[in-house]
C-alpha positions as CSV (number, residue, x, y, z in Angstrom):
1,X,34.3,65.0,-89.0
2,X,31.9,67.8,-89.7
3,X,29.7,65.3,-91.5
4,X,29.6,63.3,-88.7
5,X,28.8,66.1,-86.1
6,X,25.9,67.3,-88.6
7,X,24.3,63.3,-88.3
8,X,24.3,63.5,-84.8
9,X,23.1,66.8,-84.5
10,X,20.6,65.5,-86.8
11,X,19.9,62.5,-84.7
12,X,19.7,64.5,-81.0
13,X,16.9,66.1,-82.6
14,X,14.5,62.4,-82.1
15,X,15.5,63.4,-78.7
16,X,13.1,66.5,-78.3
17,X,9.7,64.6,-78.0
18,X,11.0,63.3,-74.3
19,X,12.6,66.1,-73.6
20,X,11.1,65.3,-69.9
21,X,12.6,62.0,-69.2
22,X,15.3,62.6,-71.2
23,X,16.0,65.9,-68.0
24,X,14.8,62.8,-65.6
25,X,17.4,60.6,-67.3
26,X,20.4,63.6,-66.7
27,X,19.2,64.4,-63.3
28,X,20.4,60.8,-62.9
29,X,23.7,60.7,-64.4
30,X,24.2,63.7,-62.3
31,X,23.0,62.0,-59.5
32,X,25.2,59.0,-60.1
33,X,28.5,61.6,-61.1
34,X,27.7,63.9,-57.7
35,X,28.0,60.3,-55.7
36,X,31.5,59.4,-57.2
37,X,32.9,62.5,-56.3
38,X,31.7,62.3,-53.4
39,X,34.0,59.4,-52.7
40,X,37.0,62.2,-52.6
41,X,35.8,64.2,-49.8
42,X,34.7,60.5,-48.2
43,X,38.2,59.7,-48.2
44,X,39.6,62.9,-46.8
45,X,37.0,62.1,-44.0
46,X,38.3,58.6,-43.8
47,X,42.1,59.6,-43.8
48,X,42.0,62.3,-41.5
49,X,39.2,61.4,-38.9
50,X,40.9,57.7,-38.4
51,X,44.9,58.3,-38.6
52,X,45.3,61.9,-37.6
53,X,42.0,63.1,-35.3
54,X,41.5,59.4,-34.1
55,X,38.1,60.7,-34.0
56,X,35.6,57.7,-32.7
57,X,32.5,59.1,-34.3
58,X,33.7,58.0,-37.9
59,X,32.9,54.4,-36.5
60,X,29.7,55.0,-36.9
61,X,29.1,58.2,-39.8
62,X,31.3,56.7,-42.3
63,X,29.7,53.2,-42.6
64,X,26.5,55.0,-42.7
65,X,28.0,58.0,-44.8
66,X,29.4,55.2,-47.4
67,X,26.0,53.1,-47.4
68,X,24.2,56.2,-48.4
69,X,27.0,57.3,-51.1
70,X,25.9,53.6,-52.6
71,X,22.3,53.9,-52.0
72,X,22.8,57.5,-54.4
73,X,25.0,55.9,-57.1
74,X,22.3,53.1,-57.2
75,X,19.6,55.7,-57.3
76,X,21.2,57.5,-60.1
77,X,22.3,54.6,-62.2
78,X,18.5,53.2,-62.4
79,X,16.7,56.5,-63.2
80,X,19.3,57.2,-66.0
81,X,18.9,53.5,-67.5
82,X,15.9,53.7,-67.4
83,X,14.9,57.1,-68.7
84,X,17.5,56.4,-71.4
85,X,15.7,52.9,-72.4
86,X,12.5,54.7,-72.8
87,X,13.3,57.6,-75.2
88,X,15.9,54.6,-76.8
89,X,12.9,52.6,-77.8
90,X,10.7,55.3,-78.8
91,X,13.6,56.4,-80.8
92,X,13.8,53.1,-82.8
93,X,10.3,52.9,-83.2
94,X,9.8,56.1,-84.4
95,X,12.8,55.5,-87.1
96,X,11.8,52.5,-88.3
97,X,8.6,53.5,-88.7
98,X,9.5,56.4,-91.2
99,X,12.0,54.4,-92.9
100,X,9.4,51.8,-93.8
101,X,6.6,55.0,-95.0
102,X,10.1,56.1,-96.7
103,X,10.5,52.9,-98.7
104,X,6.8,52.4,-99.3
105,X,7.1,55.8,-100.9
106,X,9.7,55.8,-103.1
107,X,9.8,55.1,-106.9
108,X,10.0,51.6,-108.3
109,X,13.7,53.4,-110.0
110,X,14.9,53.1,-106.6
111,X,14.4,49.5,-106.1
112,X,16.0,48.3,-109.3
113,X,19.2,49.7,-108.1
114,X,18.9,48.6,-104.5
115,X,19.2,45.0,-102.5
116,X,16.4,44.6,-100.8
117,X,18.3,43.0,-98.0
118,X,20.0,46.1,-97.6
119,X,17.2,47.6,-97.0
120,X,16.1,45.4,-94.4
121,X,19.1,46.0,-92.6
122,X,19.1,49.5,-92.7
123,X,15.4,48.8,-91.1
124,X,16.6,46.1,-88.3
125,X,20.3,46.3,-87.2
126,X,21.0,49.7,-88.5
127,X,18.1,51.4,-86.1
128,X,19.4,49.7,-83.0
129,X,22.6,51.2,-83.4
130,X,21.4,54.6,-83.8
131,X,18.5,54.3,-81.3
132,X,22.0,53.5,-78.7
133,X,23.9,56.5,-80.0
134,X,21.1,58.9,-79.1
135,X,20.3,57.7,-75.8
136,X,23.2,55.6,-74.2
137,X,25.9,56.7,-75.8
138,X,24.5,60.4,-75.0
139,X,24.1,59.7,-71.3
140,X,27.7,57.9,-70.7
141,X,29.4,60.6,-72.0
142,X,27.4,63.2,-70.1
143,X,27.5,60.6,-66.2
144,X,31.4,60.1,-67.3
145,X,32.3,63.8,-67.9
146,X,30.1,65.1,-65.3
147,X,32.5,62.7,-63.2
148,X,35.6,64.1,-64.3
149,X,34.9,67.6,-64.3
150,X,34.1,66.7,-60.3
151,X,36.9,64.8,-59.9
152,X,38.8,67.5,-61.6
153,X,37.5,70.4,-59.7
154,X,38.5,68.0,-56.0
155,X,41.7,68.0,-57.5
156,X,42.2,71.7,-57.6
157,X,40.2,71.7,-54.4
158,X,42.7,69.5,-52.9
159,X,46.1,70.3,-54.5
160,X,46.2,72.8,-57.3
161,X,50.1,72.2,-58.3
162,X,49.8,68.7,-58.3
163,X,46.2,69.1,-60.6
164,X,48.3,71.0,-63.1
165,X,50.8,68.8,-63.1
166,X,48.2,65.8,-63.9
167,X,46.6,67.6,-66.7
168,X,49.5,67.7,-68.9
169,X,48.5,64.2,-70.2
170,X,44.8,65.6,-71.5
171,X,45.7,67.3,-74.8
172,X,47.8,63.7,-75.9
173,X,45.1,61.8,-74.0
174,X,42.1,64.2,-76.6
175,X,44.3,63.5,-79.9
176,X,44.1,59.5,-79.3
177,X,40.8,59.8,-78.9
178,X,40.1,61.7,-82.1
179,X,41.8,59.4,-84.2
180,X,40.2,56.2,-82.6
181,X,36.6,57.8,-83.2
182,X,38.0,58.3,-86.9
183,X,38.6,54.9,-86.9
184,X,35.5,53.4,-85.2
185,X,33.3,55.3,-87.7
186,X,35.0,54.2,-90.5
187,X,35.1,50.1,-89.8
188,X,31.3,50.6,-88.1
189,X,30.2,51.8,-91.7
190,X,32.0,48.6,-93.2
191,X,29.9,46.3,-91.0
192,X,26.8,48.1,-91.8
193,X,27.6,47.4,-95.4
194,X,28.8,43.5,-94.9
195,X,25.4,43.2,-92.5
196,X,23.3,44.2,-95.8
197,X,25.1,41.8,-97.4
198,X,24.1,39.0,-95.5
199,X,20.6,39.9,-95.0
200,X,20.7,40.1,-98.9
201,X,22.1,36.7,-99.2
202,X,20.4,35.0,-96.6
203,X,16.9,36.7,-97.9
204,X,17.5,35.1,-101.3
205,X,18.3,31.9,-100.0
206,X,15.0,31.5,-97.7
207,X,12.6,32.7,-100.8
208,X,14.0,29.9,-103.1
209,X,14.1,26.9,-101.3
210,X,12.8,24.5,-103.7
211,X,15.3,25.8,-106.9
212,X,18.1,25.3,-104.3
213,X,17.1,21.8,-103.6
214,X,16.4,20.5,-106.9
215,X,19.9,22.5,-108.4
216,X,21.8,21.3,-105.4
217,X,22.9,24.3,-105.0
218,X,23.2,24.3,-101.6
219,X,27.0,24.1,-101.3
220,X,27.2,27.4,-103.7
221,X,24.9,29.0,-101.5
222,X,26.9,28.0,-98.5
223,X,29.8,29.4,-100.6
224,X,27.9,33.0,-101.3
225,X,26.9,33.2,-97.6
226,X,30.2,32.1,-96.3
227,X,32.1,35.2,-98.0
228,X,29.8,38.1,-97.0
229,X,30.3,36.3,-93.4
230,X,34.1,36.5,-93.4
231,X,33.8,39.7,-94.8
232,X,31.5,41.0,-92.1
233,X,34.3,38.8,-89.0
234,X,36.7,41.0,-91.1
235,X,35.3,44.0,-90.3
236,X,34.0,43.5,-86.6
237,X,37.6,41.7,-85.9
238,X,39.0,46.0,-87.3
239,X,36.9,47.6,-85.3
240,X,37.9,44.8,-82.3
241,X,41.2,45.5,-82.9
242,X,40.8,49.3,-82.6
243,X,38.4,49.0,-79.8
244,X,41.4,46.5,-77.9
245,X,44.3,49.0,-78.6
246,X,42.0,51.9,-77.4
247,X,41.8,51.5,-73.8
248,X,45.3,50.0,-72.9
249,X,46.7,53.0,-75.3
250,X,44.7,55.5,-73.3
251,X,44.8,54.3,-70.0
252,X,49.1,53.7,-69.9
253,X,49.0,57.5,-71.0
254,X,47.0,57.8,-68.3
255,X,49.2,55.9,-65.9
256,X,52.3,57.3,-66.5
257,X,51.3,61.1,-65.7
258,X,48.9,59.1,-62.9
259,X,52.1,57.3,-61.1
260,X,54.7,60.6,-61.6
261,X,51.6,62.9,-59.9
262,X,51.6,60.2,-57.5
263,X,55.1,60.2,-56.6
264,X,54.7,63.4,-56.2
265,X,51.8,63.2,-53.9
266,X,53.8,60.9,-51.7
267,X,56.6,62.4,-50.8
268,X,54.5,65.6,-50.0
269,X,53.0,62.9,-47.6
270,X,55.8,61.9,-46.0
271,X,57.9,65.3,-46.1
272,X,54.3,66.5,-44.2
273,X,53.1,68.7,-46.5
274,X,49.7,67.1,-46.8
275,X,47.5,65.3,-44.8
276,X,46.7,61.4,-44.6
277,X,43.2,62.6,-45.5
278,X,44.6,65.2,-48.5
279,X,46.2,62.3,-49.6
280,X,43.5,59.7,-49.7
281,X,40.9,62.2,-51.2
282,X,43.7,63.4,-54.1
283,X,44.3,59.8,-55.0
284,X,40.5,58.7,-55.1
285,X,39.5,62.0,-57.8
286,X,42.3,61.0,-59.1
287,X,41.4,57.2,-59.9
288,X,37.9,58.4,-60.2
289,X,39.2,60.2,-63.6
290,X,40.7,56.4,-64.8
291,X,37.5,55.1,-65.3
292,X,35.2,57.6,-66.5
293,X,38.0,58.3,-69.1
294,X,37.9,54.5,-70.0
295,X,34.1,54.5,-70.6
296,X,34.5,57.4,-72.8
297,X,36.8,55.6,-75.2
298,X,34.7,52.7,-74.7
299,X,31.6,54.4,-75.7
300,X,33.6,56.2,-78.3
301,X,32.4,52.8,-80.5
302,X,29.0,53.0,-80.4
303,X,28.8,56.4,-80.4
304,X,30.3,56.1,-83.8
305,X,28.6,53.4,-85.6
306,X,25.7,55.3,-84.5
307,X,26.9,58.0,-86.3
308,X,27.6,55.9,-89.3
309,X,24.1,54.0,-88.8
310,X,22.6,57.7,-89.0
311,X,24.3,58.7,-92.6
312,X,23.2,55.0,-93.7
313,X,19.5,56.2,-92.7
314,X,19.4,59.7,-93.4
315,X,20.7,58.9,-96.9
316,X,17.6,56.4,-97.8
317,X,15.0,58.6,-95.9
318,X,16.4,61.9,-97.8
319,X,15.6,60.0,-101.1
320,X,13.1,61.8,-102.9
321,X,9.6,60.2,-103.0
322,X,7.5,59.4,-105.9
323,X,5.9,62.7,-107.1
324,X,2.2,63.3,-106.0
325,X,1.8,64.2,-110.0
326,X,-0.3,66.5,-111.4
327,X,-3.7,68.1,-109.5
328,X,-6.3,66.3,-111.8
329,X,-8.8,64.1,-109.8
330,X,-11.6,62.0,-111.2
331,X,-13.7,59.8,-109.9
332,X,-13.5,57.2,-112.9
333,X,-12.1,57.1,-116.1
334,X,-13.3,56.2,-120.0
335,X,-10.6,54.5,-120.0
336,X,-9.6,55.9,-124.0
337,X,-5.5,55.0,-123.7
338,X,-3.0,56.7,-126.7
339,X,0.8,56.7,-126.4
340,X,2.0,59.7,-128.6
341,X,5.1,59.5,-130.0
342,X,6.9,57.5,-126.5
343,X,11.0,56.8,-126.2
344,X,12.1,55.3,-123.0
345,X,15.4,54.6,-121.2
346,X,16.0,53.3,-118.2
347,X,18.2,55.5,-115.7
348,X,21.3,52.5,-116.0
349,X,22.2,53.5,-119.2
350,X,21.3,50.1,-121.3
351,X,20.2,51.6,-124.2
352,X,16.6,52.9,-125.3
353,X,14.3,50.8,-124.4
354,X,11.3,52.0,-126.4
355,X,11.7,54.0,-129.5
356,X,8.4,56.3,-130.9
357,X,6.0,53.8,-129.9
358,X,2.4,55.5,-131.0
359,X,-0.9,54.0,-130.6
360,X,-4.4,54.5,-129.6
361,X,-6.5,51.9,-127.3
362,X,-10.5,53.0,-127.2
363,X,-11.9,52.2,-124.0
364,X,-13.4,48.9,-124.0
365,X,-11.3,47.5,-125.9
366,X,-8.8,44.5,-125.6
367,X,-5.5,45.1,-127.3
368,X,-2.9,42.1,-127.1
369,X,0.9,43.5,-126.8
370,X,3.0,40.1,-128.0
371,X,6.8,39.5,-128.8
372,X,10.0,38.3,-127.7
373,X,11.5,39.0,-124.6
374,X,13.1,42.0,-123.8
375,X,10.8,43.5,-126.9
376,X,9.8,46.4,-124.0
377,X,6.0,44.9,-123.5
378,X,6.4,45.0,-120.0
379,X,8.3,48.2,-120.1
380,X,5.5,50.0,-121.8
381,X,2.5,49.2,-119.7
382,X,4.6,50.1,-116.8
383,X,4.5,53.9,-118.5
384,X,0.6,54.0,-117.7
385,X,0.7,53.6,-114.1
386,X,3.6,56.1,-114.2
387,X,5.9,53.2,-112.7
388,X,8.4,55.1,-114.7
389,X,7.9,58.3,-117.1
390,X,8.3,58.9,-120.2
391,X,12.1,60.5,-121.9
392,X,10.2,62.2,-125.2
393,X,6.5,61.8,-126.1
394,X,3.3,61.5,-123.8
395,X,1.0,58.7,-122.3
396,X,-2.5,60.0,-122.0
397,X,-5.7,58.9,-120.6
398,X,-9.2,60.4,-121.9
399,X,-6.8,62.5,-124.1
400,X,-5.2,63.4,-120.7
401,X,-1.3,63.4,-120.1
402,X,-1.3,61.1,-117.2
403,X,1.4,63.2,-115.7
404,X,-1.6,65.8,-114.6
405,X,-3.5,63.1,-112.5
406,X,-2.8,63.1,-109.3
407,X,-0.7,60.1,-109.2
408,X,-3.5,58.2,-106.3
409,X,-6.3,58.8,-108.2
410,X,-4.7,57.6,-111.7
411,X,-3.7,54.2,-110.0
412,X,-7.1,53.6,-108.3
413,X,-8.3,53.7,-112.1
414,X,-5.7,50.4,-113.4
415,X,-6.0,47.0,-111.9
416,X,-3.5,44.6,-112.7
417,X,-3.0,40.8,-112.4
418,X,0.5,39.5,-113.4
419,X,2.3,36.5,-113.5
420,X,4.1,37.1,-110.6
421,X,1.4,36.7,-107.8
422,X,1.8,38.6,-105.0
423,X,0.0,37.0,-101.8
424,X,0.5,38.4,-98.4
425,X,0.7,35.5,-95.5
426,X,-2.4,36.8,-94.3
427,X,-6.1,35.3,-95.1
428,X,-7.5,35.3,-98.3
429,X,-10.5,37.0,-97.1
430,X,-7.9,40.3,-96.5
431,X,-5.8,39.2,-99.6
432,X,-8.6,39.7,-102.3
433,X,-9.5,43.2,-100.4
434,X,-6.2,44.4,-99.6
435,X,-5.9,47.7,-98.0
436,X,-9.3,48.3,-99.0
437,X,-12.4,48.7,-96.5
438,X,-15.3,46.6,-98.5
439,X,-18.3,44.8,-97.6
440,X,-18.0,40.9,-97.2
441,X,-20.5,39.9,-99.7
442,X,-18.3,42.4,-102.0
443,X,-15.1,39.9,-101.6
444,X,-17.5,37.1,-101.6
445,X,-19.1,38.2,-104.9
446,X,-15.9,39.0,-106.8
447,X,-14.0,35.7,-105.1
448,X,-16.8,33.6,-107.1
449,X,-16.8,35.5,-110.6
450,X,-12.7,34.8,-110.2
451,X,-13.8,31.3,-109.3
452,X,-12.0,31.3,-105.9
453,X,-15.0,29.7,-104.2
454,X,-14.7,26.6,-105.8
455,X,-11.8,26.0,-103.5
456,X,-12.5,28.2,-100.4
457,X,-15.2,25.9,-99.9
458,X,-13.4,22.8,-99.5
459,X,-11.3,24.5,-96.8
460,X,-12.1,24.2,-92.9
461,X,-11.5,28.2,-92.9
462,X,-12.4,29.6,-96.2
463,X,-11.9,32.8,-97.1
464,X,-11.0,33.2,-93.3
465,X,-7.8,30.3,-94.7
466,X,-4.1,32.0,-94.2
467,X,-2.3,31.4,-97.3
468,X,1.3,31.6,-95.8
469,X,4.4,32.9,-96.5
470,X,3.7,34.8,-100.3
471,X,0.7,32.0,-100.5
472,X,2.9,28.9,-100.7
473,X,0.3,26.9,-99.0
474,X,-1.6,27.4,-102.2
475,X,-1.2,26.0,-105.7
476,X,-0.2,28.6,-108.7
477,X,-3.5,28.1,-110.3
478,X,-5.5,29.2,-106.9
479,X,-2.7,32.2,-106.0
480,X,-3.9,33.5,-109.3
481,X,-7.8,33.4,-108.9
482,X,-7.2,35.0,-105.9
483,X,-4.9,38.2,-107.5
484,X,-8.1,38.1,-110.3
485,X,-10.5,38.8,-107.5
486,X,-8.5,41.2,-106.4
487,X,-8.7,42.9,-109.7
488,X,-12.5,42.3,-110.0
489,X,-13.2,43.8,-106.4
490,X,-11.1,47.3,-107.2
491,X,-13.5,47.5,-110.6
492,X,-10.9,49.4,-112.4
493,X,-11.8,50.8,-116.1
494,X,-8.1,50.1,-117.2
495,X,-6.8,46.5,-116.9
496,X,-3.2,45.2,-117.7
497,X,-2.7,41.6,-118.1
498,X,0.9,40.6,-117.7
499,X,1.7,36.8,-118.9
500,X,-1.3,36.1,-116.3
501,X,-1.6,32.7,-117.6
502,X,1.8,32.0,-118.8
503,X,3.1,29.7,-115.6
504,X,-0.6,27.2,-115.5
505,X,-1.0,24.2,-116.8
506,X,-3.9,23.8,-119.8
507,X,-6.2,22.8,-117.2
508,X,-6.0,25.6,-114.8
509,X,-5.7,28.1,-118.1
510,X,-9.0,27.4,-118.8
511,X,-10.1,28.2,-115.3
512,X,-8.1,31.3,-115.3
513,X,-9.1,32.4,-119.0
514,X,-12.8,32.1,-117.8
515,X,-12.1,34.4,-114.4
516,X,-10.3,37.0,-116.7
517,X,-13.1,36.7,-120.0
518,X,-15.1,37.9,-116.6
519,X,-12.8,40.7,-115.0
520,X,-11.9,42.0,-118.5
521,X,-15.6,42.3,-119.9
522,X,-16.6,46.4,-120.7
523,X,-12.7,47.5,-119.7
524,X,-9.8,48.6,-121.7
525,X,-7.2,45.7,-121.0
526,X,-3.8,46.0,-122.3
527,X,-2.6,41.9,-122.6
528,X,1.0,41.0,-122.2
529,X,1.3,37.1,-123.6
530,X,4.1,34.9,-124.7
531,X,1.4,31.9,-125.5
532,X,-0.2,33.5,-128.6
533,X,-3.3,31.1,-128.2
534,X,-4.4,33.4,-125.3
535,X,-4.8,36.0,-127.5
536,X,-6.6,35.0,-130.8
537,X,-9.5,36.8,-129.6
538,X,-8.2,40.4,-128.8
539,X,-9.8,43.4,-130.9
540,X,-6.3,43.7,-132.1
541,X,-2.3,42.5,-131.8
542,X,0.5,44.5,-131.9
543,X,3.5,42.7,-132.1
544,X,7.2,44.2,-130.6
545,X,10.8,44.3,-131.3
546,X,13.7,45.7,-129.7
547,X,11.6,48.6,-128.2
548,X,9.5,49.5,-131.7
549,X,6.0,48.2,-133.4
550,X,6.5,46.4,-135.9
551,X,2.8,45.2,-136.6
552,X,-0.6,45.5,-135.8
553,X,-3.8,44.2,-136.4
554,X,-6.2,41.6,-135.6
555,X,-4.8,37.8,-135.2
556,X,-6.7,36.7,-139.2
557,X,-5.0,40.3,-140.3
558,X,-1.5,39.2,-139.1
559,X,-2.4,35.7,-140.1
560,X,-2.8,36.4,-143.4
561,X,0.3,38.7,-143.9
562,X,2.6,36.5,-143.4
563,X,5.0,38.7,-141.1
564,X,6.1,38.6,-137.4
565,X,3.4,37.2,-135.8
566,X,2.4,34.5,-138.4
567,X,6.5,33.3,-137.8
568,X,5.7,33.5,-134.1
569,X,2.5,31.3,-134.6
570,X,3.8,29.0,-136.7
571,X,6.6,27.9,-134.3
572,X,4.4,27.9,-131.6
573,X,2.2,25.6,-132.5
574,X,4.9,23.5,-134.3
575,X,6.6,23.4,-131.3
């Protein structure tokens, strides 16, 4: 309970940026509450100017008297919705917007253990649920309980013995609805759970269209979705459940000390001890409390999967962000590369990764990192960008640990084009410069050395052509050129090379090998390759096993030894 009180305390405070309509929103609700009261002292009106004055004049002030009581509530009930939709919306906006700068910022760690459709749903459904918790859930509860507290006060106002005996119900009436909040947190965190899980399911099923096909996988997939869906009907059906028993529970409590006060209330009546209009005001607060009370255990749900959104949100956007690094800044690099003595692990436990893997690149030179997979290539040349850091040992730049760069400035000096292209469905024009602000005849000049243009010019659009959804319109060959220019345009000193060419046909190699001979001309390149052909002509190999060197030299020098490589070789090119 006190975890939950400290989320929404945590969440009121997105409230305090419209602190102005959010008082324009309460002047409403209190507005809207004043007006139901109202209806009490209406009745008493009612009940005693017709049946005991017979005064005429009510045949004209209470029509009018009960048209402006309406034209109030309405009055209310529109400035608190829409005060309350405003700061909602701003709310969501505002939360969405730092949960995306959140997940920008965080380490790649972070999403190795975490579903991306997860979160996307913290991002989409998770927001809206919060964004109601702060605004409409807040302003219910206040209209509602404003109401009571008026209705309450009538009561005493009216008959103060029959008030206290009324009241006895509230302390059974406040433990319900503690445990059916309890409850409505709980299941609401379940669905927020099952709803990543569908997202997650449904997002991988939408990126791989074509392997579903040609597998036939469809039916499985169907199968996978299915399951999270039950499992998400499961939980809404709890929380339906809950929210179904909730009111009838709370309301026959209600009932029961409503109809023995109203027993009461008659025979006082009828024995003369109150008034026709006594009578009629007492039971009007007094229904005016059933139905306030109701929309506080209704509201009682959203309130708390609000709650649970929060925690849900608060725990991704309290993850801690990628360091800034170290304070060094410099404008560009040599581009001199050593790893000193380097033993890696990833945080899941699977073993060390890389074991005392030393070596020295000089800038300008081309050094070809080959072996089988899972030999740590890839894990390696993620250390230089500081994707991950090092357990023991150091990765320096210039003889520099790269852990005193500032982390900015040692990424603007690496480029890298890998196997996995990653297009934006935006233009190619914007794809090539990507976040950065460039001159056209810059892109243009870096989309022909990556031979981009011999394409773009058979388009109607060209560069100015949107490539789609991660660039399916585009063939693999062409998504490539286009991540090369990329490459060419930032004009790092440091380029890695991961499998680049590994997914092309021959035809499309030789296009590609030409681009990169191009983009990899006077820069130290670190190559990852499985097809050794590709790198016959690197200043040197170093080949890798289960996270260690185990040789390195020039592709004649491993030739002619006869170890690793030379076996790789062979059954390459037997194959």
């Amino acid at each position: 309970m006190n975890d939950g009180w400290q989320t929404y305390r945590r969440l009121l405070r997105y409230l305090q940026p419209h602190r102005g309509m959010f008082v324009l929103g309460m002047l409403g609700a209190v507005t809207f509450s004043a007006s139901m009261v109202s209806f009490a002292a209406f009745a008493k009106f009612f009940g005693d100017g017709t049946f005991e004055n017979r005064d005429a004049r009510t045949i004209l002030w209470l029509p009018l008297a009960l048209i402006g009581l309406f034209l109030l509530r309405g009055l209310g009930d529109f400035t608190q919705t829409y005060a309350m939709g405003h700061i909602g919306r701003h709310i969501v906006k505002r939360l969405r917007s730092q949960i995306f700068e959140r997940i920008v910022a965080l380490p790649i760690g972070y999403f190795d253990r975490s579903a991306s459709g997860v979160l996307l749903s913290r991002l989409t459904y998770n927001t809206e649920q919060v964004g109601q918790a702060t605004t409409d859930s807040v302003m219910v509860m206040l209209r509602e309980s404003l109401t009571i507290v008026g209705s309450i006060v009538a009561l005493f106002v009216i008959n103060t013995r029959l008030t206290f005996i009324a009241l006895t119900m509230g302390p059974l009436v406040a433990w319900l609805v503690t445990i059916i909040n309890r409850k409505f947190r709980r299941y609401s965190r379940r669905i927020q759970d099952s709803m990543g899980d569908i997202t997650r399911v449904a997002k991988e099923t939408f990126e791989a269209p074509r392997v579903i096909k040609v597998y036939n996988a469809q039916d499985y997939q169907n199968r996978q979705f299915e399951s999270v869906n039950e499992h998400n009907r499961r939980s809404h059906m709890r929380l339906v459940l809950t929210k179904g028993l909730s009111n009838p529970v709370v309301q026959m409590v209600t009932a029961i000390g409503a109809a023995l006060v109203l027993s009461i209330a008659i025979s006082d009546a009828i024995h003369g001890r109150m008034s026709m209009g006594d009578l009629l005001a007492f039971l009007v607060a007094l229904v005016n409390i059933a139905q306030p009370l109701r929309s506080l255990v209704s509201v009682s749900g959203p309130l708390q999967q609000g709650i649970a959104a929060g925690q849900s949100i608060f725990e991704m956007l309290d993850e801690p962000v990628e360091p800034a690094g170290g304070t060094r800044m410099i404008e560009r690099v040599r581009g001199d590369i050593q790893f000193d003595a380097v033993s890696f692990t990833y945080p899941t436990g699977q073993g060390e990764t890389l074991r005392d893997i030393s070596l020295q690149v000089r800038a300008g030179e081309t050094l070809a990192i080959v072996g089988r997979s899972g030999s740590g290539k890839s894990t390696l040349v993620n250390l230089l960008p500081r994707f991950y850091d090092v357990n023991t040992g150091a990765v320096r730049v210039d003889g520099v640990d790269v852990r005193e760069y500032n982390l900015r400035c040692l990424r603007d000096q690496i480029a890298l084009v890998s196997q996995d292209v990653v297009l934006f469905n935006d233009t190619i024009r914007a794809n090539i410069s990507f976040g950065r602000e460039v001159a056209p005849e810059a892109i243009e000049a870096a989309a022909e050395t990556a031979h981009v243009m011999e394409f773009v010019r058979e388009l109607p659009a060209g560069l100015d052509t949107v490539v789609g959804d991660r660039g399916v319109l585009l063939s693999g060959g062409q998504r490539q050129r286009i991540s090369i220019a990329r490459a060419l345009l930032k004009n790092a000193p440091i380029l890695i090379l991961d499998e680049a060419t590994s997914a092309l046909d021959s035809q499309s190699e030789r296009i590609i090998q030409a681009a990169l001979d191009g983009l990899m001309h006077d820069r130290t390149t670190l190559v990852i390759a499985h097809r050794l052909s590709t790198v016959e002509k690197a200043d040197r190999i170093m080949v890798m096993d289960a996270g260690v060197v185990v040789e390195t030299g020039t592709h004649a020098e491993l030739m002619a030894s006869g170890g690793r490589y030379a076996a790789l070789h062979r059954m390459q090119f037997t194959a």
